[in-house]
N, C-alpha and C positions, 0 to 999 in steps of 0.2 A: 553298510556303515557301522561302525564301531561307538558302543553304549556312549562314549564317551562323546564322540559328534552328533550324536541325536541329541545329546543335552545340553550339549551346543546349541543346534537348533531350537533345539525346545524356549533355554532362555534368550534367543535373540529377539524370536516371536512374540513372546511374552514381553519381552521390552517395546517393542512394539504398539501391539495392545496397550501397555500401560501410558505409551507416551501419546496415543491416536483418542483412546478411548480412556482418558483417567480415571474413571469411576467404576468402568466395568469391573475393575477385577476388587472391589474391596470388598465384597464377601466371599473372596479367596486367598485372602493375606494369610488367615489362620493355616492353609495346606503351605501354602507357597515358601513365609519364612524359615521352616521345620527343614526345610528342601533346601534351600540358600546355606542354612547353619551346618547341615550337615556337609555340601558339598565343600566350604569353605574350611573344614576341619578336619577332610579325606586328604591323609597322603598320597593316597594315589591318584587325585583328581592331579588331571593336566594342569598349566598354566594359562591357558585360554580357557578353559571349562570357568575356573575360580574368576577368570575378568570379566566373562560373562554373566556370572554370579554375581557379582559384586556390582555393576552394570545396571541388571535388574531390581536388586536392590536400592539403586538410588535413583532409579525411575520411582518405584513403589514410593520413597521416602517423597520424593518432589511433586506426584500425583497426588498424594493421598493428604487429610486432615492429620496435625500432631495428635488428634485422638484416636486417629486408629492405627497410627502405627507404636507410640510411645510404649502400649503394653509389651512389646515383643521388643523394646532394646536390651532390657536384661538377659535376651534368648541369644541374641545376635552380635552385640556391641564387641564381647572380649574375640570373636572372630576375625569380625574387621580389622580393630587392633593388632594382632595376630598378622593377619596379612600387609599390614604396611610395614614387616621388617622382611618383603619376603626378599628374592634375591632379582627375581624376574619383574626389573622397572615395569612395567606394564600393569602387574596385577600390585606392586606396591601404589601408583600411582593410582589406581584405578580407587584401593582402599581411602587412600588419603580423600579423592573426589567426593567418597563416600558420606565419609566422614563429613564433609562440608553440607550434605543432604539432612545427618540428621543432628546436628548440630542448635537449630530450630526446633526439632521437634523434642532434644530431651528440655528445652526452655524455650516455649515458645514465644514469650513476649521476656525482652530485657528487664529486669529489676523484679520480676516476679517469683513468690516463691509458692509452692506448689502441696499440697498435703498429701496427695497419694504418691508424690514422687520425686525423688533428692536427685535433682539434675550433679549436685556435687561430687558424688560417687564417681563420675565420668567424664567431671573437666580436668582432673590431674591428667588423666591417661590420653587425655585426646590432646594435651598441649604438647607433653611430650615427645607423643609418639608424631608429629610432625616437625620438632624443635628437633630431633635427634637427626631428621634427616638433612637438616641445611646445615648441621653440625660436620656431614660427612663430604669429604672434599671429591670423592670417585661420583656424585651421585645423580643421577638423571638428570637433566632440563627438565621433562615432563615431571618429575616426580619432586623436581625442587618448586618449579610454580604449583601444584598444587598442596600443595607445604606448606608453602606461602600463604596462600588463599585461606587453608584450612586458620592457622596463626591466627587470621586477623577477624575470622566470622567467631573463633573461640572469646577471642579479648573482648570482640565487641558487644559479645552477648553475656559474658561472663567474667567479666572484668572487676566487679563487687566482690567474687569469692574469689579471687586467684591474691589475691595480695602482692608479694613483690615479681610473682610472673605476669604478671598484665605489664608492668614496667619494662620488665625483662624481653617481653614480645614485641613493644613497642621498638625499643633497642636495637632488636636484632634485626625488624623490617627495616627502621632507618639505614640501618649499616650496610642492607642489599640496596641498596639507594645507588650508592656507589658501583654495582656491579651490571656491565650495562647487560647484560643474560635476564638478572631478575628484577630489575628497577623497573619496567611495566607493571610484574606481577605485583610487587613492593608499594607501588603508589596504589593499586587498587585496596592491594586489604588495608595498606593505611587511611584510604577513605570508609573503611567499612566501618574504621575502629571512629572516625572523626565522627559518624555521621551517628552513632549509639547515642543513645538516651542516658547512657551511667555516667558515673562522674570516673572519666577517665583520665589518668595525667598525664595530660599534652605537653602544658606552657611552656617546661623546660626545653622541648624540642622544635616548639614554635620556630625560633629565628631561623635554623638550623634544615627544617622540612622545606618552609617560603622557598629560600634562599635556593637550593637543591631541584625543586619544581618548578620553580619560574627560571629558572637555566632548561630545564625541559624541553621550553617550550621554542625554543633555537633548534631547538633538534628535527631533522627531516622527518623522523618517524612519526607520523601523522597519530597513530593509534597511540605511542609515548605523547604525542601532545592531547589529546582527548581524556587521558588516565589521567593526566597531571591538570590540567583543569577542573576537573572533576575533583579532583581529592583537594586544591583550592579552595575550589568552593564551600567544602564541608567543612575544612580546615578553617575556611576564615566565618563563617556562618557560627562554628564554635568558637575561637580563639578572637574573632574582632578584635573586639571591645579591649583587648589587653594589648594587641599586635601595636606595635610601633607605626605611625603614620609613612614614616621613610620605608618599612617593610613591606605594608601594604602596596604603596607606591610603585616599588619593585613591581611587583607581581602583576600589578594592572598596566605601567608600560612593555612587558614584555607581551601580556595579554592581547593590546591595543593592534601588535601588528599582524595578529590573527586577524580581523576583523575585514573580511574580506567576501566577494562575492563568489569566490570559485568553489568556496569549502564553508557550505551553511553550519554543516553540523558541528565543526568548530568554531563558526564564528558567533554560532547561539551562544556555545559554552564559557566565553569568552564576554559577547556581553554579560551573561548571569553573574559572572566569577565579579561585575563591575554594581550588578544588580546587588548583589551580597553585602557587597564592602561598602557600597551608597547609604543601605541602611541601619550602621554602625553609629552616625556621628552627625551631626549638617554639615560638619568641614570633611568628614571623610565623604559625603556626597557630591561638594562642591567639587573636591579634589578629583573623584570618580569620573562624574561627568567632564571635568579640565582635560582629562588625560585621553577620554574615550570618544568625546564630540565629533572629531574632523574624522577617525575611522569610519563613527558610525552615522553620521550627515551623508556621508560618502557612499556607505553600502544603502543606504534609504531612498538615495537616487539611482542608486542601479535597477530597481527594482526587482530586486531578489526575493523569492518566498523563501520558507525555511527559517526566517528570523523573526518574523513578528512577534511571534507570544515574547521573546526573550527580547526586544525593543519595549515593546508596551510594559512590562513590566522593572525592564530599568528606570524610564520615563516615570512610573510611576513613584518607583522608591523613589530619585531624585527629586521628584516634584513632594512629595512627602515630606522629606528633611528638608530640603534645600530648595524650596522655590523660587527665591531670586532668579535662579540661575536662566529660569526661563526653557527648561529641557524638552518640552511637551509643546511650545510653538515653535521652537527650532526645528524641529521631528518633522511637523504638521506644515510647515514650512517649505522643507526642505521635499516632503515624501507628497505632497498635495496632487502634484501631474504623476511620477512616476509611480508613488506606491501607496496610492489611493487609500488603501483598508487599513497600512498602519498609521499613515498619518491622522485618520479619523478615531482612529482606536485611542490614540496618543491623544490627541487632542481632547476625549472624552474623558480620559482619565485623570486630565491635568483640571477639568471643567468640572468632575465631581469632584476631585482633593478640594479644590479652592472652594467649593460648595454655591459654585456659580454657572451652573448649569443654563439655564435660560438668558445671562447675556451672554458666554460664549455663542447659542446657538444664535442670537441677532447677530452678534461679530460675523458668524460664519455667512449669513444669508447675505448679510449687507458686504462684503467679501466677494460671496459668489465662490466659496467656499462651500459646495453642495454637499459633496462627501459628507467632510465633516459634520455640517449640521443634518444630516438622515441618520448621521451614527448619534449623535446627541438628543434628537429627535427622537430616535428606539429606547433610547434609555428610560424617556419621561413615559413615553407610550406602556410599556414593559415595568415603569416601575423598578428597574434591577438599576447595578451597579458595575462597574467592572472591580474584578478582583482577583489575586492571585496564590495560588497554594501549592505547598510539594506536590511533585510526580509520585502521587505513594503507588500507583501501580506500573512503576518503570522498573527494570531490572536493575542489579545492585549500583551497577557501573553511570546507571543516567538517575540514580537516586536525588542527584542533588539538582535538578532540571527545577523549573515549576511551571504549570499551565494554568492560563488564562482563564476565567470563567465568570458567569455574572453570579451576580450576593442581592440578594431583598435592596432596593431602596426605596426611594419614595414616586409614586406614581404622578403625574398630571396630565390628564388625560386631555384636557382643555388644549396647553400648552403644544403639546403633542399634535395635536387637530388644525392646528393655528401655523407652527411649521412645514406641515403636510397641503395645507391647501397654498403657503407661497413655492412652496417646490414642485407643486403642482402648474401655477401660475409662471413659474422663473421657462418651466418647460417647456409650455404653449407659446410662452413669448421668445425663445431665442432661435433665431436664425438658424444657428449653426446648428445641425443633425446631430452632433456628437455631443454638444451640451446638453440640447434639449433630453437625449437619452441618458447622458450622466442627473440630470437633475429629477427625470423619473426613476431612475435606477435608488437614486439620495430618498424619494418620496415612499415608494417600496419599501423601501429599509424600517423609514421611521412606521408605517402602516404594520410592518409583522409583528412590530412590540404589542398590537391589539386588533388582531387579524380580521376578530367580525366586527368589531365596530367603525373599523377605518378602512380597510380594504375596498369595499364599495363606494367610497368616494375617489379611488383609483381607477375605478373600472370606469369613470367619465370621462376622463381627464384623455385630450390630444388625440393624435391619427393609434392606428392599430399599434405600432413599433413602440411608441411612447408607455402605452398601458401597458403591454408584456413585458418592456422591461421593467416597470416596477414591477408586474405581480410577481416575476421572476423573485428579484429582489427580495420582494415580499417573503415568498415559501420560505426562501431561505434562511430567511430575517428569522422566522417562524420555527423551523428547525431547529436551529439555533440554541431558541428558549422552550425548547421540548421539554426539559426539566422543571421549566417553573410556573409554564400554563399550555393546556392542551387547548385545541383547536375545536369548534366545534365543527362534526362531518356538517352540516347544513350550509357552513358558511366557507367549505371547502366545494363543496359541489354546485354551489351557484358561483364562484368564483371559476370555475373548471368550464362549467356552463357558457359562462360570457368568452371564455379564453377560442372554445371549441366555436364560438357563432360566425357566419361564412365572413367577416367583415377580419375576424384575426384567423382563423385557421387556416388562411394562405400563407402564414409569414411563417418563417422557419421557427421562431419563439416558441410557436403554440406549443408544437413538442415537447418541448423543454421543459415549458411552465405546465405541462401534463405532468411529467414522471415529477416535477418537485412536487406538483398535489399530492401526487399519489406517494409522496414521502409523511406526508401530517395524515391522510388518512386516506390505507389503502385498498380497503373491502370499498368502501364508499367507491372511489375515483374508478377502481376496476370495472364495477357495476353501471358509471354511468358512460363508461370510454365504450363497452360491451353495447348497453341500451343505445349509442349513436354510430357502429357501426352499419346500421341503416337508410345513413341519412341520404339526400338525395345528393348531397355537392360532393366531388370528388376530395377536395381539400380539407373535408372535417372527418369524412373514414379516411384519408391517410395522415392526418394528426393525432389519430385515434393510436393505431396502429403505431404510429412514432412514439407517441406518450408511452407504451404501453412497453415499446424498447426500451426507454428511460427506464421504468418501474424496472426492469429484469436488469439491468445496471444495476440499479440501485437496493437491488437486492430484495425485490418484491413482487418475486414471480409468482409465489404461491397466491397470490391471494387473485390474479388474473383467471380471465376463464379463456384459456388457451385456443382449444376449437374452434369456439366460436370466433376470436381471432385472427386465426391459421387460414379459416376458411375463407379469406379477403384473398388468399393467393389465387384466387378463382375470379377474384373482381372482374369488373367490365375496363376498368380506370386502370392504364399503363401503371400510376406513379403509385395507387396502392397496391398493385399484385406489387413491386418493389420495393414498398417499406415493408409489406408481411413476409415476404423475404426474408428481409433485414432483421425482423423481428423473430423470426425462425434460427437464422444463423445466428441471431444472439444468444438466443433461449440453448441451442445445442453447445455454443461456451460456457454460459456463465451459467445454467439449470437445467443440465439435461434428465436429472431426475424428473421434472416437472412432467415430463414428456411419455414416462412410465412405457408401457409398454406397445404404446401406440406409433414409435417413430417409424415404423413405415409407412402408414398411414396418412401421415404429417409430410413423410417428404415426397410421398406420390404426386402430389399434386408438383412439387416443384420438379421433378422429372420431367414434367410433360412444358416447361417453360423455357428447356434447354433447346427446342425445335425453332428456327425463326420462323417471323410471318409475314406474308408477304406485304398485310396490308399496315404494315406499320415503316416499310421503306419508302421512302421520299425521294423526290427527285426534283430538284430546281434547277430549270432553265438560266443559266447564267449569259446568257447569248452565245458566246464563241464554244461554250463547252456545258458539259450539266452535272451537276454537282451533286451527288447519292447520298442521302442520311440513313441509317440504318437505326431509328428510334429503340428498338427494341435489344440492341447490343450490350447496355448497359444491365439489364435486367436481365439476361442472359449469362452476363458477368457473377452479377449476384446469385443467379440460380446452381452454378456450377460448384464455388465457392459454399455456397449451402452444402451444398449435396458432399463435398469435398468431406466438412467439417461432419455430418453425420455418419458417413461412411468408416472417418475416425474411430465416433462415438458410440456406432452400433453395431458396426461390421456387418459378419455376414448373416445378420438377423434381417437385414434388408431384401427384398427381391431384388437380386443380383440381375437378372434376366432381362427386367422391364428398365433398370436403371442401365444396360449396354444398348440397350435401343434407342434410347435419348442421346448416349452418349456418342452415339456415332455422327450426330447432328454436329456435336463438339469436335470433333476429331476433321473435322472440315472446315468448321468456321474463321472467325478472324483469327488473326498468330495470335493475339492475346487469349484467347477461349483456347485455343488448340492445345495451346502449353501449359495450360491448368489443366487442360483434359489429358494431355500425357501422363502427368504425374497422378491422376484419379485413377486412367487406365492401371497403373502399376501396382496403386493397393487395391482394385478391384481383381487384378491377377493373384494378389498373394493369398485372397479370402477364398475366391470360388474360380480356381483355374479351369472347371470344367466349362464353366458358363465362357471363359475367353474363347478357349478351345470352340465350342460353338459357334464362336461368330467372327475365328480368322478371316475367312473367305470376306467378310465384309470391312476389319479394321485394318488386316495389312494394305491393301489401298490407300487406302486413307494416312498410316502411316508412311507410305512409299512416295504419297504426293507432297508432306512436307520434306522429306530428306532430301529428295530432287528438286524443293523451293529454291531458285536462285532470282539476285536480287535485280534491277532494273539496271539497263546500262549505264545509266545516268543518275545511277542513284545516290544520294549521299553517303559519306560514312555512318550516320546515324541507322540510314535503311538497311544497310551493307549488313553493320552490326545487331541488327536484328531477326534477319533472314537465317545469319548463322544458329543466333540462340536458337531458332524455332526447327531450325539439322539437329541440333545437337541435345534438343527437347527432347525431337522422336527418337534420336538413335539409344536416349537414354529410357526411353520406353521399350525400345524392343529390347534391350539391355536386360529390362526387369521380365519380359515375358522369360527370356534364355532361363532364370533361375527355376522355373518351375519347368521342369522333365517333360510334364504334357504337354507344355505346349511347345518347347524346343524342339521339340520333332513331329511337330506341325509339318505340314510340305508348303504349305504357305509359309511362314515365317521361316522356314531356312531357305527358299527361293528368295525371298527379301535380305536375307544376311550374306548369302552368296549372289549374289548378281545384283545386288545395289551396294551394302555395306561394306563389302571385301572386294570393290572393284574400284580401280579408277583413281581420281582425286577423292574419292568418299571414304576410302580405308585409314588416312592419319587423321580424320574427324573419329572414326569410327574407332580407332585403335587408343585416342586420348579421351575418350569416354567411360567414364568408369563407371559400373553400375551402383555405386555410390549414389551418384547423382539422378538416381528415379527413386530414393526415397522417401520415404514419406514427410511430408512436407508437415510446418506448424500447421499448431489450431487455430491460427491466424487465419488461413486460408490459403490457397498455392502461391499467390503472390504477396505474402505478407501484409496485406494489405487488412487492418481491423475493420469493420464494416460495424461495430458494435460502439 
């Protein structure tokens, strides 16, 4: 390799590292930038050498604090510079990018001025040298969008000292407006500039931007309509208050017909752009909601997720300015059966603005409005409020979003205890199953707002179903307000306690309402799922075991004691060797670090679950015929699929040996097992082919008896078409053996390719088989199928 490709390499790596591991390299900036400036300044460096330079350098800038890189732009800045005239689009464009990286860092907050360091020196040169390039008519796409970009991050931060070039940039974005190549890039940096803190001059361009961006949004290009709502938003956030009502108008019925369930992410931005303009005026509210109602009544009954925050808080502006209009029970109204959480949400926000919190919540009970009054009920419980604030940690592009969150308000704890025990009461008295659990579900809610002082009068209330799904509710409720009060462990672990006692841990809930405990507190819940892995009833060690799958979902595996765990795959009980399973294959997806250096160990046991047994097959007498259950197929499913998923994850650090001895049990079993076992067969080929080589004499068999599988005379097309997949499984196994030399001149496996595969009717199966298709399969498991 030639000096010049290894520094190549060099910097890809390092970019790398900077963008995987951002911290790692800041006590290496000092070596690194010296490296970058000089490459950048070599004639003779290549033109890839200098992109990958450049590259690096704006990984470094976008990893790193503006205080540890700002020292070194005086070293580096006239380089960059330098290379955005260069001739090779690629490393011009790459400088421009650059430029936009550290652009923050010579100022890094707007309006501020700085004493060890004059960011002025270096906004003439960075304006220009991107203005020059959209000056030039020959000049990149690539290299004219970020040009663009660069334009609008310079005005927005430095727009105070540019005097009539901040005008001038404004200008010349609008007039790519017109050009459909840069009118995406064009609306974005124009929101960069809308969305600044300086006093920028807009107004004149106000009618002229609307009018331009609300035609946008006719346009099929979905990403042009998401850019132009977005720069809306900031546009009208800033300009309101001056905009023409007929202007505004504009832009929110073009808005309106966004507002749809196929496409959430535009139809958030869409409500927001409605949410903005609401809280300009009471008549630009009334007018808001006039225009946006029937869209958004409409998507509120489809029940679509994806929009709530950005409902709830249209709801709210409107209901702020404009409460007449009534926005907040039209919502609650409209969303009650189908979308339960915003209509509750709406309704609580309409119930604090008005600052009549406890008669909405009688409204709702005497209603039979459950939702609603458990989400009004949390509030008094909790004490908070709903409220809403910029995405300030969204990327530039979803800057102008806002998320929902709760704000201090006033507590009643009384009140709170008073709605909890009639929704407790609404539940034990309705007939119907699915109220009765909507109304525990409602009671739960209000109970997380004060987890240890009300949770316990849940745990009384109705049959097993009814209580889980509040405590469900409850955890959640609980999560929720992690911010504004912690949970005490004591009043998580007797709550854990009652959920695991044998009267609920038969019902599927228990699980569930495990891993949310173990979301408020997870050393606690780990310790007590661990200490009842003993217990005597089958149903509460495999709750344990499920809960404990939850927690590794949930991203709380470390705090598990795994082993002890693991070791349930040894149970006496069918259904927990099958949740520790489950809980194994999850552990090897989502934390197989957990698992360190012991995963052989871990899956040995599940090897040995791949064998059937005899005494778990059934047989009932039907009279004329008898009908064979094979209890144990299921978990045999599972154990394969485990084994599949580690074999992935640890290769041939596994006893290869002991795991072909099990698997021959699979290579026989039902077509569903056998065809997961083909495709395990073929990475346990690619790891340890000697170990296959070992034990042809016993897998071509096995192999030979499904290619010769045919189906019953009478059998349907379903059957038909399943026989095949299970030929063309194996043949796609021996497919994968051929690649590996040792064992293609096996004398078993070419007796099998020559006198079964290349004879007969079995050769156009055999010949449209690609070894393609013994691939290794997702982490999902061989049959795609998530067990997690």
């Amino acid at each position: 390799l030639s000096l010049c490709t290894l520094a190549c390499v060099c910097a890809v790596q390092l970019r790398d590292v900077a963008r995987v591991f951002p911290l790692s390299l800041e006590a290496h900036t000092g070596l690194m930038i010296p490296c970058i400036k000089n490459t950048l300044a070599d004639k003779s460096a290549s033109a890839t050498l200098k992109a990958e330079a450049l590259m690096l350098l704006k990984e470094l800038c976008e990893a790193h604090d503006w205080t540890v890189m700002q020292p070194y732009m005086p070293n580096v800045f006239d380089q960059v510079i330098l290379c955005s005239s260069e001739k090779y689009y690629k490393v011009a464009a790459e400088s421009l990018r650059t430029l936009c990286a550290i652009v923050p860092i010579l100022r890094p907050k707007a309006g501020q001025t700085q004493e060890t360091f004059d960011h002025r020196l270096y906004v003439p040169r960075c304006f220009n040298a991107s203005l020059s390039k959209l000056s030039s008519k020959d000049v990149d796409s690539e290299v004219k969008e970020a040009a663009i970009r660069c334009i609008g991050l310079v005005v927005a931060r430095f727009a105070d000292d540019m005097g009539a070039d901040a005008e001038k940039g404004i200008s010349t974005l609008i007039a790519l407006l017109d050009s459909e190549i840069s009118r995406r890039a064009a609306a974005i940096a124009l929101c960069d500039i809308a969305s600044s803190v300086l006093p920028v001059p807009l107004s004149k361009f106000t009618a002229h931007v609307v009018q331009t961006l609300s035609a946008f949004l006719r346009q099929s290009d979905r990403r042009l309509r998401t850019s132009a709502l977005e720069t809306l938003c900031a546009w009208m956030r800033r300009e309101g208050p001056e905009m023409s009502d007929a202007l505004a108008a504009t832009a929110l019925q073009e808005a309106a017909a966004l507002i749809c369930g196929s496409d959430t992410r535009t139809a958030a931005l869409a409500i927001r752009l409605g949410m903005v303009s609401a809280s300009v005026s009471p008549a630009r509210a009334a007018a808001a909601w006039a225009t946006l109602a029937p869209a958004v009544l409409q998507l509120v009954e489809q029940s679509t997720g994806g929009t709530d925050s950005a409902l709830v808080a249209l709801v709210m502006s409107v209901e702020r300015h404009a409460p007449s209009v009534g926005a907040g029970a039209a919502v609650a109204e409209h969303g009650v059966a189908a979308n339960p959480v915003t209509a509750s949400m709406c309704a609580r926000a309409t119930a604090e603005i008005a600052g009549d919190v406890k008669g909405h919540l009688e409204r709702a009970m005497a209603s039979g409005a459950y939702a609603v009054a458990g989400e009004l009920a949390l509030g008094l419980a909790s004490g908070t409020r709903l409220s809403h604030v910029p995405n300030s940690a969204a990327s530039p592009e979803t800057s102008n979003l806002v998320v929902n969150e709760v704000a201090p308000g006033t507590r009643d704890l009384s009140a709170a205890h008073t709605a909890l025990t009639a929704l407790l009461e609404a539940s034990r008295a309705a007939a119907d199953r699915v109220i009765a659990e909507a109304a525990a579900a409602a009671a739960g809610r209000a109970a997380g707002g004060a987890f240890g002082e009300l949770v316990p009068q849940v745990l009384g209330a109705g049959d097993a179903r009814v209580v889980l799904a509040a405590v469900r509710s409850a955890a959640k409720a609980a999560h929720e307000l992690h911010d504004i009060y912690t949970v005490e462990e004591s009043a998580v672990v007797s709550t854990l306690r009652a959920v695991l006692s044998a009267a609920h841990a038969a019902t599927g809930l228990a699980s569930e309402c495990a891993g949310l405990l173990g979301a408020l507190a997870p050393g606690a819940v780990a310790r007590e799922l661990g200490s009842r892995l003993g217990d005597a009833d089958d149903a509460v060690r495999t709750a344990c075991c499920a809960g404990a799958r939850h927690m590794v979902v949930g991203g709380h595996a470390a705090a598990l004691e795994i082993p002890q765990l693991l070791r349930c795959i040894r149970d006496d009980a069918l259904t927990v060797r099958k949740e520790a399973a489950i809980l194994l294959h999850t552990i090897l997806l989502r934390a197989p670090a957990q698992l360190g250096n012991e995963a052989g160990s871990f899956l040995q046991p599940v090897f040995e679950l791949l064998a059937p047994r005899a005494d778990l097959i059934r047989e009932y007498d039907l009279g004329p015929f008898k009908h064979r259950v094979d209890e144990g197929l299921e978990l045999r499913k599972v154990a394969l699929q485990c084994v599949d998923v580690g074999v992935s994850a640890f290769g041939a650090s596994l006893p290869m040996d002991d795991l072909l001895q099990q698997l021959l049990y699979s290579l026989e079993d039902d077509t569903d097992v056998r065809m997961v076992a083909h495709k395990l067969l073929a990475k346990v080929a690619s790891l340890a082919p000697s170990a296959v080589v070992a034990r042809t004499p016993e897998i071509v068999p096995r192999l030979r008896k499904s290619i010769e599988s045919k189906a019953k005379r009478d059998a349907v097309k379903q059957e038909v078409e399943r026989v095949d997949a299970l030929i063309r499984s194996a043949m796609s196994a021996v497919r994968a053996l051929q690649q590996h030399s040792t064992i293609a001149h096996d004398a078993a496996v070419v007796d099998l390719v020559t006198n079964v595969c290349e004879t007969g009717a079995m050769i156009e199966q055999w010949n449209a088989t690609s070894s393609e298709s013994a691939a290794p399969v997702s982490e999902k498991g061989a049959d795609g199928m998530d067990l997690s």
